[in-house]
N, CA, C and O atoms as a MOPAC input file, in Angstrom:
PM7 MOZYME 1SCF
protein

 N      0.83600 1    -1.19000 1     0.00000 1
 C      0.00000 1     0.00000 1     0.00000 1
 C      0.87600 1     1.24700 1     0.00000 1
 O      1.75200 1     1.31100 1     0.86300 1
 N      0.74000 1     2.23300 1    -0.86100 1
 C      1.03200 1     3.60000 1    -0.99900 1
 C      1.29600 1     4.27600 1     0.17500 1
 O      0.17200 1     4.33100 1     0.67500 1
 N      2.30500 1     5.01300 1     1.20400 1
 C      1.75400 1     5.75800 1     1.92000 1
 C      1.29900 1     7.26600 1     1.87900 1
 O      0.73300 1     8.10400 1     2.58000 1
 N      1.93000 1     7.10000 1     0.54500 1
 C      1.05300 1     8.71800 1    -0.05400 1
 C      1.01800 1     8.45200 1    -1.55800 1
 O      1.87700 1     7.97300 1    -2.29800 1
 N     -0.68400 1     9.06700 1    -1.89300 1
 C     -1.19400 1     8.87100 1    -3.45200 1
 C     -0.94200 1    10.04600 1    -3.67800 1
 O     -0.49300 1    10.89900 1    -2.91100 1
 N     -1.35900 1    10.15200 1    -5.23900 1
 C     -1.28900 1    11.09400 1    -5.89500 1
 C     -2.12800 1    11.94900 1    -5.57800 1
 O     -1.91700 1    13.11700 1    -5.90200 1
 N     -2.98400 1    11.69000 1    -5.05400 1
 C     -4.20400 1    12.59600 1    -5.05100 1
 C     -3.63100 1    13.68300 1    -3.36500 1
 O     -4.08100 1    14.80800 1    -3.14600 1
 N     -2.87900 1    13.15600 1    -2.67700 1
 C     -2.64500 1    13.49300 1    -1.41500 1
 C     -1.52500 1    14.31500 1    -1.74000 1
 O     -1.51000 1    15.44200 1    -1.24500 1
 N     -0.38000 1    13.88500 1    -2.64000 1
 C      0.36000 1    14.88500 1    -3.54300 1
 C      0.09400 1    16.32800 1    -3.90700 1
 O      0.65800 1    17.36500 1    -3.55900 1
 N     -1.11300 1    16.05000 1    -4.85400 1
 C     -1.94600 1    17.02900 1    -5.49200 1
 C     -2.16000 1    18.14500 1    -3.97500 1
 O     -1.41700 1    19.05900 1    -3.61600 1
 N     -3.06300 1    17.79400 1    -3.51700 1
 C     -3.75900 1    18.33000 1    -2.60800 1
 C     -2.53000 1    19.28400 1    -1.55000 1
 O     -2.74700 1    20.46900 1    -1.29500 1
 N     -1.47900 1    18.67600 1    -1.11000 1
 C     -0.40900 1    19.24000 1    -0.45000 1
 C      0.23800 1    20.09500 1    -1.61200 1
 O      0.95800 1    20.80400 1    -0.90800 1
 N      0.46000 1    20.48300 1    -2.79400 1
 C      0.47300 1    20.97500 1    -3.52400 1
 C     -0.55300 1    22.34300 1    -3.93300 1
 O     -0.16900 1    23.42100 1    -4.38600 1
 N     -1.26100 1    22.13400 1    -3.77600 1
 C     -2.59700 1    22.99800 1    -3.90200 1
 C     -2.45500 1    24.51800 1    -2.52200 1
 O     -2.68200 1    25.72300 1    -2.40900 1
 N     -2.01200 1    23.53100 1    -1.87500 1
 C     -2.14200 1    24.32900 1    -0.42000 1
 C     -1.22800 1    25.17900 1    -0.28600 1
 O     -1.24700 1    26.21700 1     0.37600 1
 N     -0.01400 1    24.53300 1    -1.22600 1
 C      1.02100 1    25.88900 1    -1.11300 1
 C      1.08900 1    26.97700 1    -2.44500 1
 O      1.91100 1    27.88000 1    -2.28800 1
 N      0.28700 1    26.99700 1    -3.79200 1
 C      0.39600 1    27.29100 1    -4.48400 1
 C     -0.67800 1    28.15700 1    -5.31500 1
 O     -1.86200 1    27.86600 1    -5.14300 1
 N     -0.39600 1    29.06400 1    -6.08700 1
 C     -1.39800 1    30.15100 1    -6.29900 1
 C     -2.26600 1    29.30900 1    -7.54400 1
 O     -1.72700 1    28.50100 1    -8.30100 1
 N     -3.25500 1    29.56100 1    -7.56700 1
 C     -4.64700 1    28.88000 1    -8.15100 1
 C     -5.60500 1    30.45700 1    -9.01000 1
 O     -6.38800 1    31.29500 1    -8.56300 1
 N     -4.94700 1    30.19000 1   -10.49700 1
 C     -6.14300 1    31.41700 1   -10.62600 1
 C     -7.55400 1    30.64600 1   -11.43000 1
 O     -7.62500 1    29.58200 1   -12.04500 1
 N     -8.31900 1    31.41300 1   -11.20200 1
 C     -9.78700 1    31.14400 1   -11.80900 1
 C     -9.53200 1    31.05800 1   -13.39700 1
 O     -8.37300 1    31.16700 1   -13.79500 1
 N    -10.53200 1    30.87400 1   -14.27000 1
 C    -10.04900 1    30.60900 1   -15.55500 1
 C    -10.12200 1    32.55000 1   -15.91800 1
 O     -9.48300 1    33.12200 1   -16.80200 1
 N    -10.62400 1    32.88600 1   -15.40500 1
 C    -11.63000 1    34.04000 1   -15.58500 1
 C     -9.98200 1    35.35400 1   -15.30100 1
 O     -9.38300 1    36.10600 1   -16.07100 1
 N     -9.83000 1    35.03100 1   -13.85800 1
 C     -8.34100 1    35.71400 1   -13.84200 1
 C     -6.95900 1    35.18600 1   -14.52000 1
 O     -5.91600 1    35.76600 1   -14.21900 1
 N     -6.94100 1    34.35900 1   -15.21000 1
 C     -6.03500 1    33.54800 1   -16.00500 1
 C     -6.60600 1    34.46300 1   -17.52700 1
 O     -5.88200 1    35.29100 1   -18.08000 1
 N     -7.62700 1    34.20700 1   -17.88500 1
 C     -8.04800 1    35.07400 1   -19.02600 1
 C     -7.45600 1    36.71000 1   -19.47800 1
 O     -6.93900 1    37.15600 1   -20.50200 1
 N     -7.91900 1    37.44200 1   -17.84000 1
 C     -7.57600 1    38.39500 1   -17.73300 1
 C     -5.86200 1    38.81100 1   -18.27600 1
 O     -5.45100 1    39.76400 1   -18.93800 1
 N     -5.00700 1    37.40700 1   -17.54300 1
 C     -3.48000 1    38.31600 1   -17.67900 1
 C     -2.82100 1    37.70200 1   -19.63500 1
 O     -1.71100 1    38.07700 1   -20.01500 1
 N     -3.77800 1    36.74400 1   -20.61900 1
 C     -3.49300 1    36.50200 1   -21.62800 1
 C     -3.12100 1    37.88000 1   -22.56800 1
 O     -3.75700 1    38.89500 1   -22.85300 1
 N     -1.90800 1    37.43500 1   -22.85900 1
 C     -1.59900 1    38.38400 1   -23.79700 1
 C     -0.74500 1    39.68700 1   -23.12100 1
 O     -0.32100 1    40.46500 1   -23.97700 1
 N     -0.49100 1    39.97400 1   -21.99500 1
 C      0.25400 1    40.88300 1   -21.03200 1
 C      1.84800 1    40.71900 1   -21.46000 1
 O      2.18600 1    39.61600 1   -21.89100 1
 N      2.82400 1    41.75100 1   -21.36100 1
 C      3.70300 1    41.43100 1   -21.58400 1
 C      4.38600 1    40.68000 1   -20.34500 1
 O      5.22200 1    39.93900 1   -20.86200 1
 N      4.39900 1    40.62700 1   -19.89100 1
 C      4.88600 1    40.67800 1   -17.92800 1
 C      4.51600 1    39.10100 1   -17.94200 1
 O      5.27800 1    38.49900 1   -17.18600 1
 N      3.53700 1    38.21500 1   -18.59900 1
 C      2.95300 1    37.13500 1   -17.92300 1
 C      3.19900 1    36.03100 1   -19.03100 1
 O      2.63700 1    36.11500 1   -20.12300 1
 N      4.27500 1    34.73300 1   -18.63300 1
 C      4.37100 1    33.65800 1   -19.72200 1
 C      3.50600 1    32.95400 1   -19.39500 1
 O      3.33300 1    32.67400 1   -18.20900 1
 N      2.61600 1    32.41100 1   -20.52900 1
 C      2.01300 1    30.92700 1   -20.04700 1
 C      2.02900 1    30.06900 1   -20.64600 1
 O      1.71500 1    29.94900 1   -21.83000 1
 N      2.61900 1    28.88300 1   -19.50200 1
 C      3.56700 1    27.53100 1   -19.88400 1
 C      2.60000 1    26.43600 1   -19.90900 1
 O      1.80400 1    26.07200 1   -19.04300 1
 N      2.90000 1    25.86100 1   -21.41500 1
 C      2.27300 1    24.74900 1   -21.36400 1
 C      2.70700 1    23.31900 1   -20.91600 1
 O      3.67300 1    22.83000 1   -21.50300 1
 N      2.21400 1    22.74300 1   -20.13300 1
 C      3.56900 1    21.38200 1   -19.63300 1
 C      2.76200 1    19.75500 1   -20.35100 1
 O      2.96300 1    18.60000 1   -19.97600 1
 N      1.99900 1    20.17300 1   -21.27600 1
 C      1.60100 1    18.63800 1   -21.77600 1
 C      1.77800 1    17.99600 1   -22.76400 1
 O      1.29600 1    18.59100 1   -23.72800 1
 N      2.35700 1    16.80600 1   -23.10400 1
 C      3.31400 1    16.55600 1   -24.20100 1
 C      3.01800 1    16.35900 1   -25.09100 1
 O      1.97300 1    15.75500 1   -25.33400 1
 N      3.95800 1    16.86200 1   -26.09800 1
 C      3.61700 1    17.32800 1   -27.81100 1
 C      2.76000 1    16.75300 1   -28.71800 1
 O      2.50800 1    17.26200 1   -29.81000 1
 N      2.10000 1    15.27000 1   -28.14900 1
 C      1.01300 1    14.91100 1   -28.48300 1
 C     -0.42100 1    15.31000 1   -28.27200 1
 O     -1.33400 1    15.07200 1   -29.06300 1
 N     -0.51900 1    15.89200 1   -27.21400 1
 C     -1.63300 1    16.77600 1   -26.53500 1
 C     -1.90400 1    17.97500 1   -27.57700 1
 O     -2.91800 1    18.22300 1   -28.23000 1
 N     -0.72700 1    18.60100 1   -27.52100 1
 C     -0.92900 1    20.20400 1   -28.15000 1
 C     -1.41600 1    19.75100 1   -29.73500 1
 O     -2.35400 1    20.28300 1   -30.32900 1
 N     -0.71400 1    18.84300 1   -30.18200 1
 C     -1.22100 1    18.90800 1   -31.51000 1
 C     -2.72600 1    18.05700 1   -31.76000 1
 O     -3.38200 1    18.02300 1   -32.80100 1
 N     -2.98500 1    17.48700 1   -30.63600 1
 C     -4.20600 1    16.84600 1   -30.83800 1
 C     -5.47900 1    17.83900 1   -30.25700 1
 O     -6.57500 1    17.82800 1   -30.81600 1
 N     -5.23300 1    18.57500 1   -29.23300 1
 C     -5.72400 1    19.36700 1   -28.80200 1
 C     -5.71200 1    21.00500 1   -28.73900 1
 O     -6.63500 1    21.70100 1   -28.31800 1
 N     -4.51200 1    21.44100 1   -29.23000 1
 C     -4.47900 1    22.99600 1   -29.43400 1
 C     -3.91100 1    23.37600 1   -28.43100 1
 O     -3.78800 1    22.53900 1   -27.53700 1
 N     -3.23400 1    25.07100 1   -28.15400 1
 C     -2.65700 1    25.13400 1   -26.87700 1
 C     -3.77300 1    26.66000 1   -26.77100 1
 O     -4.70300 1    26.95800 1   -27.52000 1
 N     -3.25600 1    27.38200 1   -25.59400 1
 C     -3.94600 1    28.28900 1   -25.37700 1
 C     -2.73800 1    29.78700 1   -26.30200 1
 O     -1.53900 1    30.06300 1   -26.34600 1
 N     -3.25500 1    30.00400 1   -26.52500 1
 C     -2.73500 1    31.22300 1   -27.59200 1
 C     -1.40100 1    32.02300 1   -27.19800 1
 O     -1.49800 1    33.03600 1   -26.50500 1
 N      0.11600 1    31.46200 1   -27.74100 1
 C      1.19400 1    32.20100 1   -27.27100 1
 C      1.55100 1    31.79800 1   -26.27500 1
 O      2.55000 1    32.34800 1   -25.81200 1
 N      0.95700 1    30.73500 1   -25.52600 1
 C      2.03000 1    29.67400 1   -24.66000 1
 C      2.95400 1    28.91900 1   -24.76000 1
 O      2.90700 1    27.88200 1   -25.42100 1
 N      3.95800 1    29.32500 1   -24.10900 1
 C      5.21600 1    28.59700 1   -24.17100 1
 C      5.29300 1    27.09200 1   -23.98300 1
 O      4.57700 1    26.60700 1   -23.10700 1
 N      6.15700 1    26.21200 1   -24.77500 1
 C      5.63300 1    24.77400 1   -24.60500 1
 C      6.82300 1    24.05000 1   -23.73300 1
 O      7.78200 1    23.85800 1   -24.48000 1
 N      7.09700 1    23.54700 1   -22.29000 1
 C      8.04500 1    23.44300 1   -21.75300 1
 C      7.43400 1    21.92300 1   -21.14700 1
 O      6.63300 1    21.78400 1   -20.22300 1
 N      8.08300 1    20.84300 1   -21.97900 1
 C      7.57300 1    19.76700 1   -21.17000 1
 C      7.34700 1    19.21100 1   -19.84700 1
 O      8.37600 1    19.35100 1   -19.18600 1
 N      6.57900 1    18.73300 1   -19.29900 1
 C      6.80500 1    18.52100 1   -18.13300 1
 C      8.17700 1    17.78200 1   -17.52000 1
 O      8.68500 1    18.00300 1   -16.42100 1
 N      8.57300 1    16.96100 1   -18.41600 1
 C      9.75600 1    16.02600 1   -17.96500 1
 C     11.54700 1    17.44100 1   -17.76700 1
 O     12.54600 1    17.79800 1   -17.14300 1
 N     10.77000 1    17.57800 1   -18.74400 1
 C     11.99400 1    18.82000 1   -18.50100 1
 C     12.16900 1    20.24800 1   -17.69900 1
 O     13.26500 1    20.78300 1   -17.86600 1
 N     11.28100 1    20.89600 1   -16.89400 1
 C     10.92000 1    21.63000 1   -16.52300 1
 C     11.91300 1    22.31400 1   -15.36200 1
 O     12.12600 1    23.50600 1   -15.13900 1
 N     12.32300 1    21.39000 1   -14.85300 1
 C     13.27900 1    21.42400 1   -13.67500 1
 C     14.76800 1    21.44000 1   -14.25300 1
 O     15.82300 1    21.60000 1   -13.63800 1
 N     14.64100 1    21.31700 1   -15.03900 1
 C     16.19200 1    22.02600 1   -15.66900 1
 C     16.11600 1    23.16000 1   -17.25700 1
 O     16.97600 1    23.63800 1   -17.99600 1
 N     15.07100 1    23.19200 1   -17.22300 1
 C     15.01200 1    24.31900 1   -18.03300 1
 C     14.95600 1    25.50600 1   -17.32600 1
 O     15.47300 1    26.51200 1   -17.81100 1
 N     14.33600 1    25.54200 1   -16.11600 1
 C     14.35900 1    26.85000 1   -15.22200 1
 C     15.78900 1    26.60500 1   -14.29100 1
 O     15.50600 1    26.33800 1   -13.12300 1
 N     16.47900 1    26.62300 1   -14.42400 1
 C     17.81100 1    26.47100 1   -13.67100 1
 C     18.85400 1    26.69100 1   -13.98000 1
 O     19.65000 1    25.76400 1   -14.13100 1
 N     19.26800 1    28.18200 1   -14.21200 1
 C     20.40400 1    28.74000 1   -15.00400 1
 C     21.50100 1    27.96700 1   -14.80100 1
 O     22.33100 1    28.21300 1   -15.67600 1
 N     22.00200 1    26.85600 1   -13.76900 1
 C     22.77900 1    26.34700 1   -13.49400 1
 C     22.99300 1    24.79100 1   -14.38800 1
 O     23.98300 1    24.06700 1   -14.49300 1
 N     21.83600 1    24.69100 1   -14.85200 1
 C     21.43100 1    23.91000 1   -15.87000 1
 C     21.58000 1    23.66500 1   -17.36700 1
 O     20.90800 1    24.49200 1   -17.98300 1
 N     22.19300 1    22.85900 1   -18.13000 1
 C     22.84300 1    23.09300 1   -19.19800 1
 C     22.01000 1    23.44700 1   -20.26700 1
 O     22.23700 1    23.96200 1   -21.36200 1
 N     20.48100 1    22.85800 1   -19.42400 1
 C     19.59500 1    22.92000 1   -20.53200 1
 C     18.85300 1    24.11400 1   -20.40500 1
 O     17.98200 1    24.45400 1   -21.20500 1
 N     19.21600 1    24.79900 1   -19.33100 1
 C     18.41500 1    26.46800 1   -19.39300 1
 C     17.93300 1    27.10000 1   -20.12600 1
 O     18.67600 1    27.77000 1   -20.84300 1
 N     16.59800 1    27.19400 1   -20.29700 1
 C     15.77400 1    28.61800 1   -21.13900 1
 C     15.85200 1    29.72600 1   -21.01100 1
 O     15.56100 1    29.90100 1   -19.82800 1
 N     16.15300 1    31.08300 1   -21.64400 1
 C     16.38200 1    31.84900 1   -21.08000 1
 C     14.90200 1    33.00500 1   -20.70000 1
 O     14.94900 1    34.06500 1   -20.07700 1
 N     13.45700 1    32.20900 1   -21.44500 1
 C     12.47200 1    32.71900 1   -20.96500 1
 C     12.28100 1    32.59700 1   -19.42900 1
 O     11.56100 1    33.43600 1   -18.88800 1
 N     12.98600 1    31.41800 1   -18.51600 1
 C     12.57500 1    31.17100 1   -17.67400 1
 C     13.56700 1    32.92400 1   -16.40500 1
 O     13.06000 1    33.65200 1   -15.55100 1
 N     15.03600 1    32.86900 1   -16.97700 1
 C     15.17400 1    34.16600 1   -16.33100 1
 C     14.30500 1    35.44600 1   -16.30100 1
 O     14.45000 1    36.35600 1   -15.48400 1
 N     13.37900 1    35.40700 1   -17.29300 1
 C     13.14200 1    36.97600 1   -17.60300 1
 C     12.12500 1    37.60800 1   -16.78000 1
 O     11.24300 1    38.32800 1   -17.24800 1
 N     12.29400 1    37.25400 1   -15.21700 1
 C     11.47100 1    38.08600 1   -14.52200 1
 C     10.10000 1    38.12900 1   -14.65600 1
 O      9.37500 1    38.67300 1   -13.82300 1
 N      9.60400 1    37.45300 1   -15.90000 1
 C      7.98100 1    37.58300 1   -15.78000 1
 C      7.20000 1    37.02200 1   -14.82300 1
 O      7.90800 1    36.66000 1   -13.88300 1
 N      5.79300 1    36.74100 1   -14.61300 1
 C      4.72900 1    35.99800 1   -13.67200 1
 C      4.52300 1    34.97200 1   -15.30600 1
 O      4.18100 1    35.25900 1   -16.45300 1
 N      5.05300 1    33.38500 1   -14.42200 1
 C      4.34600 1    32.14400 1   -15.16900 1
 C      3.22400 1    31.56300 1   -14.68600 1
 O      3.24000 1    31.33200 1   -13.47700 1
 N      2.06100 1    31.20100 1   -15.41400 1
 C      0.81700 1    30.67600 1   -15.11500 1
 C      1.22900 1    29.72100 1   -16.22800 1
 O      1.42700 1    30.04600 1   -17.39900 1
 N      1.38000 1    27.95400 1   -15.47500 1
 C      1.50700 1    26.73300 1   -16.06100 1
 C     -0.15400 1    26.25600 1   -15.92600 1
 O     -1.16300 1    26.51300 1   -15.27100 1
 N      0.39000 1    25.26600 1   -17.17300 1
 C     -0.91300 1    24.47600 1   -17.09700 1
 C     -0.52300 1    23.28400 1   -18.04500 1
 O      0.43600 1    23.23300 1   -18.81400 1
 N     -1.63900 1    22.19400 1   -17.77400 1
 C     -1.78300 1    20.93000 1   -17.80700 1
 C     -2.90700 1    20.78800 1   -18.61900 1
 O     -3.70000 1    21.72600 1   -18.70300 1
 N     -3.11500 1    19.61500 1   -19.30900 1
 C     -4.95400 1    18.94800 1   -19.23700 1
 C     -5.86300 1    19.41000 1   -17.98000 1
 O     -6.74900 1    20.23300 1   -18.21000 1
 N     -5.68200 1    18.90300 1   -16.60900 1
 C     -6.48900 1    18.63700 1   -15.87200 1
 C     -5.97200 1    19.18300 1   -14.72600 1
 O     -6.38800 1    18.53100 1   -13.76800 1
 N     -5.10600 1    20.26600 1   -14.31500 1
 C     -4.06800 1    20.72200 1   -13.46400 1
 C     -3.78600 1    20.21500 1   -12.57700 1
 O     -3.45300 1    20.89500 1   -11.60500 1
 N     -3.78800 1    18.40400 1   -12.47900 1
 C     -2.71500 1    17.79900 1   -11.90700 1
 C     -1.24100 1    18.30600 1   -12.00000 1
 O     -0.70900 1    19.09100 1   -11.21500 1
 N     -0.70300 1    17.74900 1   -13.04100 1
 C      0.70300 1    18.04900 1   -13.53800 1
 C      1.47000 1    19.56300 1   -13.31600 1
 O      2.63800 1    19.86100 1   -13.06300 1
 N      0.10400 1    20.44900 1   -13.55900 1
 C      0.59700 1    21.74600 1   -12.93000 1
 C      0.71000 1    22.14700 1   -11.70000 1
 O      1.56200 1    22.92800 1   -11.27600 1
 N     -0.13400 1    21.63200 1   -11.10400 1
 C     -0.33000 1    21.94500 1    -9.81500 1
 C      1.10800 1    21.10900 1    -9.03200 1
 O      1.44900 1    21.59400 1    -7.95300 1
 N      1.55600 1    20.44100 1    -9.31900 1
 C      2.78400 1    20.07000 1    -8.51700 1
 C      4.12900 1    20.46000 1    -9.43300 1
 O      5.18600 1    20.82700 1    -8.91800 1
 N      3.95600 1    20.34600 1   -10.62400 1
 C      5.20200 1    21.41700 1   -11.05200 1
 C      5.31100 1    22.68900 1   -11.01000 1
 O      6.34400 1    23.18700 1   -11.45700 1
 N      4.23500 1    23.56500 1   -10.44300 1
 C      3.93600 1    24.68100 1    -9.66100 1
 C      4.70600 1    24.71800 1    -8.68400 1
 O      5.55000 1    25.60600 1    -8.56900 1
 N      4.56800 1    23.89000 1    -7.93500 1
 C      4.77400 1    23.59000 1    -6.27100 1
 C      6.35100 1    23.25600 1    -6.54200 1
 O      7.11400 1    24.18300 1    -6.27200 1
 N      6.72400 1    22.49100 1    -6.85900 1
 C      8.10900 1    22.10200 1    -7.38500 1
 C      9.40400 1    23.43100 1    -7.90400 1
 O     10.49400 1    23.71600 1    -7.40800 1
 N      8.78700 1    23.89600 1    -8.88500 1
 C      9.31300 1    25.42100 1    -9.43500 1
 C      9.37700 1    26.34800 1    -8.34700 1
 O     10.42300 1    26.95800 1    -8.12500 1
 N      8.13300 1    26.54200 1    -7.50100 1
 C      8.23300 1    27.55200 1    -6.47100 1
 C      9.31800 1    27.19600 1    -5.60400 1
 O     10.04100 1    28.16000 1    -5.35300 1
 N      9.78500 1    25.72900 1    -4.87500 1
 C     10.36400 1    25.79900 1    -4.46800 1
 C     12.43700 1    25.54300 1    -4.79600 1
 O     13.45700 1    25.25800 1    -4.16900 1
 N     11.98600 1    25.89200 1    -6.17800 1
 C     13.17500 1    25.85000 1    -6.63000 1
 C     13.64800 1    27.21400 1    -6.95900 1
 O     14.67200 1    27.37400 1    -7.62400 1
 N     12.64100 1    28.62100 1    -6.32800 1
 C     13.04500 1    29.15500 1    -6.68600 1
 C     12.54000 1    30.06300 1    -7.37900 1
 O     12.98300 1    31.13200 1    -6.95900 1
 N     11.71300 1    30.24800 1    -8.38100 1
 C     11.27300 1    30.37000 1    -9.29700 1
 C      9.62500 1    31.36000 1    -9.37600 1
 O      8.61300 1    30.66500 1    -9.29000 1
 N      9.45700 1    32.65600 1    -9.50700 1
 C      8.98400 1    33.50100 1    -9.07000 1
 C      8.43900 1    34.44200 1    -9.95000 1
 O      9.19400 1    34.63600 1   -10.90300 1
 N      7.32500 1    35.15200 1    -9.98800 1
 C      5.81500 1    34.80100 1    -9.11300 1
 C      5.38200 1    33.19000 1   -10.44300 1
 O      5.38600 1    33.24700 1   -11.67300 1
 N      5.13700 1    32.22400 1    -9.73700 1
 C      4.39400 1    31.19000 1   -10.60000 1
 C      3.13600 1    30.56500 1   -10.02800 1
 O      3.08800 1    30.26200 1    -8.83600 1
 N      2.01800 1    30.34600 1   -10.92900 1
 C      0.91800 1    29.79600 1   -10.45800 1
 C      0.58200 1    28.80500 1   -11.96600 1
 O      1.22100 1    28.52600 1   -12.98100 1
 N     -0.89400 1    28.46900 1   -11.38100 1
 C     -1.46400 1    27.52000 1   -12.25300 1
 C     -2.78600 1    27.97800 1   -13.04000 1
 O     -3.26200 1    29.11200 1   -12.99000 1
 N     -3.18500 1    27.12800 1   -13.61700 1
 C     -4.78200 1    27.60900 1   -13.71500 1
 C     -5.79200 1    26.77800 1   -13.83400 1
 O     -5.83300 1    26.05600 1   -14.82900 1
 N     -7.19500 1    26.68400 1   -12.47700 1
 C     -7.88900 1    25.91800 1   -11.88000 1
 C     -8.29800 1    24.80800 1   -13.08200 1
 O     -8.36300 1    25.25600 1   -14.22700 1
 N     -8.49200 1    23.81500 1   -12.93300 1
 C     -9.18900 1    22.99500 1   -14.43800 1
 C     -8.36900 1    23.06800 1   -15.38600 1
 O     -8.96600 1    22.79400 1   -16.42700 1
 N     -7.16500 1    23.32600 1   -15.59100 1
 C     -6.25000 1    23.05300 1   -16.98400 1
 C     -6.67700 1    23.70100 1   -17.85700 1
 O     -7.36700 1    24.71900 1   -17.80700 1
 N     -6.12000 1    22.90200 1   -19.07500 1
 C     -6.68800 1    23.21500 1   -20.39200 1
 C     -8.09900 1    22.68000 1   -20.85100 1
 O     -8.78800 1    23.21300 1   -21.72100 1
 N     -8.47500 1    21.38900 1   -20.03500 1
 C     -9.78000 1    21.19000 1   -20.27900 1
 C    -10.93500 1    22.26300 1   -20.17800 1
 O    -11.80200 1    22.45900 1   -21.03000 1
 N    -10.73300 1    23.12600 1   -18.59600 1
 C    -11.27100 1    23.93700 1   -18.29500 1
 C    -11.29600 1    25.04300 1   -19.11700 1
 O    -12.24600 1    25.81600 1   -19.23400 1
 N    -10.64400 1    25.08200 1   -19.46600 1
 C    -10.05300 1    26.45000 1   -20.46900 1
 C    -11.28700 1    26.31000 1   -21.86000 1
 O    -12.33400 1    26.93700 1   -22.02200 1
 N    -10.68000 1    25.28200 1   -22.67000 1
 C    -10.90000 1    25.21400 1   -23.47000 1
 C    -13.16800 1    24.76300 1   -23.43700 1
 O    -14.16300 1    25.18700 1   -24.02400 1
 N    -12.95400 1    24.05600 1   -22.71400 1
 C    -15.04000 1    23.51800 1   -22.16800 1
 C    -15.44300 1    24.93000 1   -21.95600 1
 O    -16.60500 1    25.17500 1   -22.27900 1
 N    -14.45600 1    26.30900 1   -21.29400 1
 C    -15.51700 1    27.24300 1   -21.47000 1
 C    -15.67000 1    28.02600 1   -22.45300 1
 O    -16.23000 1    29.10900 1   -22.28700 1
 N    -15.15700 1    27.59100 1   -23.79700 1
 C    -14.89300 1    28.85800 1   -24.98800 1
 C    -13.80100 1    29.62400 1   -24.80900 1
 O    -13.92800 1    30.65800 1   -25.46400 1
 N    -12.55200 1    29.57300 1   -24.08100 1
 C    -11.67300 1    30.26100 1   -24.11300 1
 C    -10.70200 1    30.37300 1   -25.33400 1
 O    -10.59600 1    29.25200 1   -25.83100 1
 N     -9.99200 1    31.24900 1   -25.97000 1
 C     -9.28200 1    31.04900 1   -26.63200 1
 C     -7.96700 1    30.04700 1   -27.08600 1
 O     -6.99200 1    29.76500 1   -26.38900 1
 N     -8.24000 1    29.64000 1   -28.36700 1
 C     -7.29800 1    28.32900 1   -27.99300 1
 C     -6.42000 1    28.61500 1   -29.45800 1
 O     -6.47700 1    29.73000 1   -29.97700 1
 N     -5.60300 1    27.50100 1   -30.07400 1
 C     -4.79500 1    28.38600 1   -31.24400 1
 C     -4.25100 1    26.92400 1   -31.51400 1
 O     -4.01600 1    26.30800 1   -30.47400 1
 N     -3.98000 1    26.18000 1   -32.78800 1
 C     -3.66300 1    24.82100 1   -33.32100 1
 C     -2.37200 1    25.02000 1   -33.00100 1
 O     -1.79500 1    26.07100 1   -32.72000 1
 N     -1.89100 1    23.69700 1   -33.08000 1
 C     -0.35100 1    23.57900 1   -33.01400 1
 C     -0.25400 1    22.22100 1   -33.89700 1
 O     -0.65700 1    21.07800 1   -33.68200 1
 N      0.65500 1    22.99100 1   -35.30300 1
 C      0.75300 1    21.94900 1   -36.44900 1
 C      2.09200 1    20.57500 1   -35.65200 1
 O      2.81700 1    20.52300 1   -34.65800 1
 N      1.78400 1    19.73300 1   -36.77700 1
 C      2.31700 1    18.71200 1   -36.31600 1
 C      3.88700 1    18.53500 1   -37.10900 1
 O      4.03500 1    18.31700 1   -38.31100 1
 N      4.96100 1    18.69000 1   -36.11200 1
 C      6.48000 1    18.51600 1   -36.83600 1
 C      6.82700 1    17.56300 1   -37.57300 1
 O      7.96100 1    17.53300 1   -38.05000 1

């Protein structure tokens, strides 16, 4: 038996980490100041679309792309902006949220319901052709 699930993960995750509504996530699209990272893999985006001008930073890689100390460093991840990540279902965000914050990594949040959420309410969404 598990002594901690995922779901107990999630949840301890949640508690330390900023959560915007889809509605205030809407609001900061398109801001210069605000990246938003997509963390679901390249099969997703092209089957599903991303949200418009989000950066695509896999989840597997995430933790060394934000880590100037890191060979594999992005240099979007220095540039001082506010990141709002997201997922399908903001599992995945919600603890690579939590993960990033404590690596460091500043102002970052998520956004409630993923991309499902996003996208189920009519939000803007944008194709992503296939390489």
């Amino acid at each position: 038996m598990l002594k901690v699930t995922h779901k107990d993960l999630i949840d301890r995750a949640m508690a330390e980490i900023e959560t915007l509504s889809l509605d205030d996530a809407h609001a900061l699209l398109g801001r210069d100041d605000v990246v938003f990272v997509d963390i679901r893999d390249p099969r997703e985006l092209q089957r599903e679309g991303k949200i418009p001008g989000a950066y695509h930073a896999p989840r597997g890689m995430l933790e060394f792309w934000i880590d100037p100390t890191s060979p594999y460093f992005k240099d979007v991840f220095g540039s001082g902006k506010k990141f709002v990540f997201y997922c399908q279902s903001a599992w995945r965000s919600a603890l690579s949220t939590q993960t990033l914050q404590q690596m460091g990594l500043a102002p970052v949040c998520h956004i409630a319901g993923g991309y499902r959420a996003w996208k189920d309410a009519g939000l803007p969404t944008e194709e992503v052709p296939a390489r």
